[in-house]
DOPA-48206 format. One record per residue (C-alpha): residue in three letters; x, y, z. Coordinates in pm, whole numbers, plus 32768, in hexadecimal, padded with zeros to 4 digits. Layout:
residues N
r: ALA; c1: X; c2: Y; c3: Z
...
//
This chain:
residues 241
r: UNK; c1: 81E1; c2: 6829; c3: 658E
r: UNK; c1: 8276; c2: 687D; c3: 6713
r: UNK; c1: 825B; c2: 6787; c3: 682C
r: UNK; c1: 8189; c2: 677F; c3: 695C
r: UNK; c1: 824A; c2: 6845; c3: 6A78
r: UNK; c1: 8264; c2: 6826; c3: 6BC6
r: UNK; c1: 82A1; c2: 68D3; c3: 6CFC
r: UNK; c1: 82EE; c2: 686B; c3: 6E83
r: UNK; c1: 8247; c2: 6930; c3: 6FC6
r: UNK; c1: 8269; c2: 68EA; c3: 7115
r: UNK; c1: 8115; c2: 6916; c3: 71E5
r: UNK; c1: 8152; c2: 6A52; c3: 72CE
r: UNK; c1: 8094; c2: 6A72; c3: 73F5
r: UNK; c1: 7FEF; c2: 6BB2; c3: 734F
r: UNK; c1: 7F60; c2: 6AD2; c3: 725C
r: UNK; c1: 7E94; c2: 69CA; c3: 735C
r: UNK; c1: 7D38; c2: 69EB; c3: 740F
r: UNK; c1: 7D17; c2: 69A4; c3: 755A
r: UNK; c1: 7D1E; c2: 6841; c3: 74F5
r: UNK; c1: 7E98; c2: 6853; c3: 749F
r: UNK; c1: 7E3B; c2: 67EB; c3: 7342
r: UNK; c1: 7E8D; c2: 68E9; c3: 722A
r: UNK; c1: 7D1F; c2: 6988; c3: 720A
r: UNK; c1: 7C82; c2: 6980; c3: 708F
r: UNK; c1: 7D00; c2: 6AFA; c3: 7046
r: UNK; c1: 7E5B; c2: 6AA5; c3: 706D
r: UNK; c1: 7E23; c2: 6975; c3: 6FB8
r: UNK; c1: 7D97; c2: 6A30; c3: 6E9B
r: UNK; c1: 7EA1; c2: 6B47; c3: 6ED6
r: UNK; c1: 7FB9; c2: 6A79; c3: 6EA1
r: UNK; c1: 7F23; c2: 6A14; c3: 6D45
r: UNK; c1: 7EC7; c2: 6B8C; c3: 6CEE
r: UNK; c1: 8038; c2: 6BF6; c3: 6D3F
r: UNK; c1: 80C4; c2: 6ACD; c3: 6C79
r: UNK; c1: 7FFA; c2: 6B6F; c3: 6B8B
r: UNK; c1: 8051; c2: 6C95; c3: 6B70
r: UNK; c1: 81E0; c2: 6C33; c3: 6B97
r: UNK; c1: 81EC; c2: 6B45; c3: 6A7E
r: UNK; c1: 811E; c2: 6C3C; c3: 69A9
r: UNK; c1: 825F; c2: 6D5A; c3: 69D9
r: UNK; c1: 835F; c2: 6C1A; c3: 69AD
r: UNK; c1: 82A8; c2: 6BC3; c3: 6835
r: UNK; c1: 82A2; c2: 6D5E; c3: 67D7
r: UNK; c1: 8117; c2: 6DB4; c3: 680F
r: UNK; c1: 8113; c2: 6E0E; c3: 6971
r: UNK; c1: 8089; c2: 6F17; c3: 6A20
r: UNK; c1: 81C5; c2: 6FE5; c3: 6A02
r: UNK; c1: 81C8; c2: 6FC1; c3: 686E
r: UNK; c1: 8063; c2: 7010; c3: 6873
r: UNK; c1: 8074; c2: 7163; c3: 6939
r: UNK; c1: 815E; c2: 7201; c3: 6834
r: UNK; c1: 8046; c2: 71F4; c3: 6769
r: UNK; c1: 7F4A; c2: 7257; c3: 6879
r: UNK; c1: 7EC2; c2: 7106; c3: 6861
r: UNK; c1: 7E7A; c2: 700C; c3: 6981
r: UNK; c1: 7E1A; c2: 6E92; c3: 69D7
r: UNK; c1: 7CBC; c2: 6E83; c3: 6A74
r: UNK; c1: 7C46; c2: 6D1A; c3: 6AF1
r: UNK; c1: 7AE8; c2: 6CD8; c3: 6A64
r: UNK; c1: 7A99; c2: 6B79; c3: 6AC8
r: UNK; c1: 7B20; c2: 6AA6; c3: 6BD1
r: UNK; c1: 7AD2; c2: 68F1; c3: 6C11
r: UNK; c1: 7BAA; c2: 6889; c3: 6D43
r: UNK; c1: 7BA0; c2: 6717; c3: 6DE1
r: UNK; c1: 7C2B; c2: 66B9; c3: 6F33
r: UNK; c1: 7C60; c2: 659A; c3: 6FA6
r: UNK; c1: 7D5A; c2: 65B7; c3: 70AD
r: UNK; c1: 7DC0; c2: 6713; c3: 716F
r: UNK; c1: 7F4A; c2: 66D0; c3: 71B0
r: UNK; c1: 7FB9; c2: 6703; c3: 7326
r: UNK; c1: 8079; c2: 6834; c3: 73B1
r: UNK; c1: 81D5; c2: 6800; c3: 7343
r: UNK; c1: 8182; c2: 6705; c3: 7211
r: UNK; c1: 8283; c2: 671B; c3: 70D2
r: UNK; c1: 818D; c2: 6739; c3: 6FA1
r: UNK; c1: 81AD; c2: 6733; c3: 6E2B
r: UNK; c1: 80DE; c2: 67ED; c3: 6D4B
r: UNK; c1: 80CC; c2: 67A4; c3: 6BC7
r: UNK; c1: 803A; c2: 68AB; c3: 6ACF
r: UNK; c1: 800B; c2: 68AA; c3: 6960
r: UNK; c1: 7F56; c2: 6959; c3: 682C
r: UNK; c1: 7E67; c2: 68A4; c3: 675E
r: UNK; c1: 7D7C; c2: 697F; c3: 668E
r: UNK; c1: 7D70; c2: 6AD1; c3: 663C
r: UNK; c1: 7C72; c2: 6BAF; c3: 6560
r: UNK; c1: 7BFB; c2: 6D00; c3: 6507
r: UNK; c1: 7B76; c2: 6D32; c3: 6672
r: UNK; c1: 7C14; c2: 6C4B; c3: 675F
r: UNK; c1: 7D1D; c2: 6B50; c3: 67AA
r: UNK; c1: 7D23; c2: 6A0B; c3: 6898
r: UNK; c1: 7E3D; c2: 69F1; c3: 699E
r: UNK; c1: 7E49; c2: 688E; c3: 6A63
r: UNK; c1: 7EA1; c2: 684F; c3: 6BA5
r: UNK; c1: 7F1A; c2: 670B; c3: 6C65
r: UNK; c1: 7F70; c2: 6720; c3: 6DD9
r: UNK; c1: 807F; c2: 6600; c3: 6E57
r: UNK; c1: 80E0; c2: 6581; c3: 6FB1
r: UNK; c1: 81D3; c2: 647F; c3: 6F7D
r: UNK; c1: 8124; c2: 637A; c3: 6E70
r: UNK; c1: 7FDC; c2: 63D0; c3: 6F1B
r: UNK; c1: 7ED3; c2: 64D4; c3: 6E47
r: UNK; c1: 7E5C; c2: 65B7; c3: 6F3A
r: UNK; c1: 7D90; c2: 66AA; c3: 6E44
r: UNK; c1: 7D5C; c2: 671A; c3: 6CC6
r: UNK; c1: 7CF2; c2: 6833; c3: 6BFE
r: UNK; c1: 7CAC; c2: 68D2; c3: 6AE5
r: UNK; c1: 7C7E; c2: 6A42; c3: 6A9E
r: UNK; c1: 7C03; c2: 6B23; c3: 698E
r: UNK; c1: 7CB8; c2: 6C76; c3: 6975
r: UNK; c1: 7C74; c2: 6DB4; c3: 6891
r: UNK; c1: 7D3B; c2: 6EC5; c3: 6817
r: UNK; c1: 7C82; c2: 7028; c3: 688B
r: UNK; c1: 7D00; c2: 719A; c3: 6810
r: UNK; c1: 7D54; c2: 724B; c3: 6935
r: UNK; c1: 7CE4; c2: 738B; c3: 68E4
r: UNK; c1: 7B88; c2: 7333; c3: 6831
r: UNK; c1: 7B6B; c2: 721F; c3: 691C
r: UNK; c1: 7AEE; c2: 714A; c3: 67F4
r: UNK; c1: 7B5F; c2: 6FFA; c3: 678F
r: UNK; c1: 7C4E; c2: 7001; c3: 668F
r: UNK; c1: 7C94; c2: 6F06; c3: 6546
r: UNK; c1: 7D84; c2: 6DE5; c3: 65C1
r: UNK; c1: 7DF5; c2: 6DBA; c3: 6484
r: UNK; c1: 7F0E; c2: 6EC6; c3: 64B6
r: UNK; c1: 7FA7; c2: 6D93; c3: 654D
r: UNK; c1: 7F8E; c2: 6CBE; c3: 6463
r: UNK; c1: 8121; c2: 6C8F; c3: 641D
r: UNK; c1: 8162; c2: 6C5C; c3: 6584
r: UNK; c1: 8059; c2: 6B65; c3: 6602
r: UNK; c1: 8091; c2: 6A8C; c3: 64C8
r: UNK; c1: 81E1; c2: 6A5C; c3: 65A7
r: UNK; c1: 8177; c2: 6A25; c3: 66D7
r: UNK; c1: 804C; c2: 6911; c3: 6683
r: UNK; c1: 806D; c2: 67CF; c3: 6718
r: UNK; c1: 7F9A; c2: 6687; c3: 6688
r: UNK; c1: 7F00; c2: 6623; c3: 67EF
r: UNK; c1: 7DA1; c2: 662B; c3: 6839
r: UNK; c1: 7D0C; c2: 66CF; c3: 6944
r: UNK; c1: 7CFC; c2: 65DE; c3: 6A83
r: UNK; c1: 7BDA; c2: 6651; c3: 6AAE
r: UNK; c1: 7A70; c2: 66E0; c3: 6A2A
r: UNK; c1: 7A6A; c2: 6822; c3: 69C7
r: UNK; c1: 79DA; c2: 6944; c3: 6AA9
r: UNK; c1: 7860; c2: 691D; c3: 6ABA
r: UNK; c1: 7764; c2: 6A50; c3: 6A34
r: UNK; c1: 76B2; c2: 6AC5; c3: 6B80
r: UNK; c1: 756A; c2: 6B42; c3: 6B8B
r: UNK; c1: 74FE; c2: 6C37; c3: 6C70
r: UNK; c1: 746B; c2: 6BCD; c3: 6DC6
r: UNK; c1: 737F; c2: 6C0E; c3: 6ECB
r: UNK; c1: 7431; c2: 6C42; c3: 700E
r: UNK; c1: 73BC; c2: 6C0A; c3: 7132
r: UNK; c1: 7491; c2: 6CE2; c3: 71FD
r: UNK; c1: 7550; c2: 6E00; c3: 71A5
r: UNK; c1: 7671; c2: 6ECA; c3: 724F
r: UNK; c1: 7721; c2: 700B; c3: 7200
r: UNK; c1: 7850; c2: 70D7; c3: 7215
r: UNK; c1: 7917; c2: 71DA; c3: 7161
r: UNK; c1: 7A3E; c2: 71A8; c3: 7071
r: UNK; c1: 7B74; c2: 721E; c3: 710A
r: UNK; c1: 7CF2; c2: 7232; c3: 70D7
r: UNK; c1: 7D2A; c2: 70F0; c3: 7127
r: UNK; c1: 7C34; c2: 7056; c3: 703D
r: UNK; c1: 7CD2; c2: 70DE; c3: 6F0C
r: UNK; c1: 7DE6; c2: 706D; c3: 6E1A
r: UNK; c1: 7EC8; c2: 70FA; c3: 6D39
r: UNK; c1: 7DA9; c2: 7104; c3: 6C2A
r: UNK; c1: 7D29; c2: 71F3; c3: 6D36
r: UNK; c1: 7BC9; c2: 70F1; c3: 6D6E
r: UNK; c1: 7B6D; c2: 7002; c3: 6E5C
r: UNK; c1: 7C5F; c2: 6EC9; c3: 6E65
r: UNK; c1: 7C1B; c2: 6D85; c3: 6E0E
r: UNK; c1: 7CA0; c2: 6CF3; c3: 6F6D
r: UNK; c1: 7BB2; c2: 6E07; c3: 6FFD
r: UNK; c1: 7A72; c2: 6D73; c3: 6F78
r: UNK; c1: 7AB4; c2: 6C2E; c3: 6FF9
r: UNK; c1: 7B22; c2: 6C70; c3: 715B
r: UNK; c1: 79C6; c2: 6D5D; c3: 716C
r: UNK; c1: 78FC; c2: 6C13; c3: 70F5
r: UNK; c1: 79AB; c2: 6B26; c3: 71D1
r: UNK; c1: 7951; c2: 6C1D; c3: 72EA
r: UNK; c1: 77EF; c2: 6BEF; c3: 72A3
r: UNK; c1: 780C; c2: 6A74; c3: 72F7
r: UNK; c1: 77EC; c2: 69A7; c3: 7410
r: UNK; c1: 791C; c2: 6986; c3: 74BB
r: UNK; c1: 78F8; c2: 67FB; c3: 74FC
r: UNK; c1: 78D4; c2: 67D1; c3: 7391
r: UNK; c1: 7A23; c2: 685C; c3: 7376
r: UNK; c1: 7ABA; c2: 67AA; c3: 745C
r: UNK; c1: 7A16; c2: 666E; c3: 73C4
r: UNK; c1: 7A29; c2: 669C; c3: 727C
r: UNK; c1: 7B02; c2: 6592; c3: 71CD
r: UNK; c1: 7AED; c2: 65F7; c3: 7056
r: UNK; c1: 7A16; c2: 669C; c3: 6F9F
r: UNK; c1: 79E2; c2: 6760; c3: 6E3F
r: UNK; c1: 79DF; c2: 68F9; c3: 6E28
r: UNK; c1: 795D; c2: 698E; c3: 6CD7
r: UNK; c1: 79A4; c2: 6B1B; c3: 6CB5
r: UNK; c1: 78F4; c2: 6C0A; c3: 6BBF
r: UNK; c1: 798A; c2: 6D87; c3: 6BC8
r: UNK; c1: 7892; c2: 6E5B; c3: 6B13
r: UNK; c1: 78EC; c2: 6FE8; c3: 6B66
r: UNK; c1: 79F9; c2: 709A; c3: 6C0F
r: UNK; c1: 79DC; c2: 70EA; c3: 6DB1
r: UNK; c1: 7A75; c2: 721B; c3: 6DED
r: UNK; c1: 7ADB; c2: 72F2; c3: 6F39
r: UNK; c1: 79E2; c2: 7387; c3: 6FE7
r: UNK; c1: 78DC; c2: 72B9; c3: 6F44
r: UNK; c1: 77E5; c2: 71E1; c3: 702A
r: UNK; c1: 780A; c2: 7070; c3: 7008
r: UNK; c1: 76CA; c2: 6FAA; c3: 7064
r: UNK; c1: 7729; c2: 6E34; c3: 704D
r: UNK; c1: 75BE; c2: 6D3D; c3: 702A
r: UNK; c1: 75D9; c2: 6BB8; c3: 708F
r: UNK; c1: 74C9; c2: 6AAB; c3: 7047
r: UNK; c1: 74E9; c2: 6928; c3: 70C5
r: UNK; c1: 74BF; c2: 6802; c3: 7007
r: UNK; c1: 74FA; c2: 66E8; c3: 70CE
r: UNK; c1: 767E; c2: 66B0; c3: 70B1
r: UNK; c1: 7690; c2: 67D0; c3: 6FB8
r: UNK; c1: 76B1; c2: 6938; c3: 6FF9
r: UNK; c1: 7669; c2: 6A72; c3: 6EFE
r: UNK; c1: 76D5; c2: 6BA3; c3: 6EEF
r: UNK; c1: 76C1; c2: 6D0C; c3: 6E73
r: UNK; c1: 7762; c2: 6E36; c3: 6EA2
r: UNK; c1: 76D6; c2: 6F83; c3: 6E57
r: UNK; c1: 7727; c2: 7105; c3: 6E7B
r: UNK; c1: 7664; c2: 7236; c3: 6ED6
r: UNK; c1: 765C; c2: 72BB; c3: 6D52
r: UNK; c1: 7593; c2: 719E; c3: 6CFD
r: UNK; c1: 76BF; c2: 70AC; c3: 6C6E
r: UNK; c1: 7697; c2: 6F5A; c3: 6CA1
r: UNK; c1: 782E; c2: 6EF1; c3: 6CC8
r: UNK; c1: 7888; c2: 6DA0; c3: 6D16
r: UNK; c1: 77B3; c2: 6C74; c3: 6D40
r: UNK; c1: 784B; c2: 6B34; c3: 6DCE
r: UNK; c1: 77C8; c2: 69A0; c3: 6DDB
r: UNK; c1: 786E; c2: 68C4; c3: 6F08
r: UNK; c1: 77F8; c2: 674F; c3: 6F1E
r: UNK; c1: 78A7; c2: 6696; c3: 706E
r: UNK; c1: 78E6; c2: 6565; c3: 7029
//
């Protein structure tokens, strides 16, 4: 069994809204690239993966916030393994300022053939994840199963260079900021916590046309994200608190 690991940022001034609080992209990017750099550091990163012509895809995504650390703030963030399968594996993420929590996660990541673009049998891993395992529960519940919506307003635009990742498709961070732009600004500026549930279904690619749909529920806001083939990509659950 490995230990939980963790990692210290500084909050750039890149990284915070007009609020001077780091906005919830870079709150969820510093747990993606903890991710990713403690998944190289235990031998089944991306860069052991692509010698294979393999990759890491993120499939499901449960994100609470509680507090959005100031410009400048030293942070901590703590990730660990704690299940793996045939299909997917669970990455946890707690986010640190001082003895304070500021926001936890847990993500659900797949293994996906470059080439084929399929999802491939985690169980080549087997040897190495027995390794890295750690005997800590998830802080919190597990990403939620989204259904699809209704929206009540929609909004457009193309996929371009800047969208895309290495994985050449839409990034994760992308998806977000596009939703947050869809919301009222004073709930932003307001918001004091709140819960994000993420759902990536299909692949956005360039030159594709992203139409992103959002529906109200009182404190709660849905969304989905579809392309102009007829995919239904992403859909995404935040409840303000």
């Amino acid at each position: 069994m490995a230990e939980i690991t963790s990692y210290n940022f500084t909050v750039q001034p890149q990284d915070v809204d007009f609020t001077l609080r780091a906005s919830v992209s870079s709150i969820i990017s510093y747990m993606l690239n903890v991710a990713g750099e403690d998944a190289d550091r235990k031998g089944f990163g991306v860069a052991s993966l692509q010698g294979h012509s393999y990759t890491w895809v993120l499939s499901r995504l449960a994100v609470e916030i509680t507090t959005q650390p100031k410009q400048y703030t030293n942070i901590e963030v703590d990730t660990w393994v704690n299940e793996f399968n045939r299909l997917s594996s669970t990455r946890n993420f707690r986010m640190r300022q001082g003895e304070e929590l500021c926001a936890t996660g847990v993500s659900q990541w797949c293994m996906l053939d470059m080439e084929s673009r399929q999802v491939v049998d985690m169980t080549k891993l087997k040897d190495v994840y027995e390794r890295a395992m750690v005997a800590e529960p998830s802080p919190i519940a597990m990403p939620a199963r989204l259904r699809a919506i209704e929206a009540q307003s929609e909004s457009s635009r193309p996929v371009v260079y800047s969208d895309i990742d290495f994985n050449r498709h839409v990034n994760t961070l992308r998806y977000i900021n596009l939703m947050f732009d869809t919301l009222p600004i004073d709930i932003i500026e307001k918001n004091r916590g709140l819960r994000m549930d993420i759902n990536f279904i299909s692949e956005a690619l360039y030159g594709e046309v992203l139409t992103i749909g959002s529906a109200q529920e009182g404190d709660v806001w849905l969304f989905e994200v579809s392309s102009n083939s007829g995919k239904t990509l992403c859909r995404a659950r935040i409840e303000f608190k």
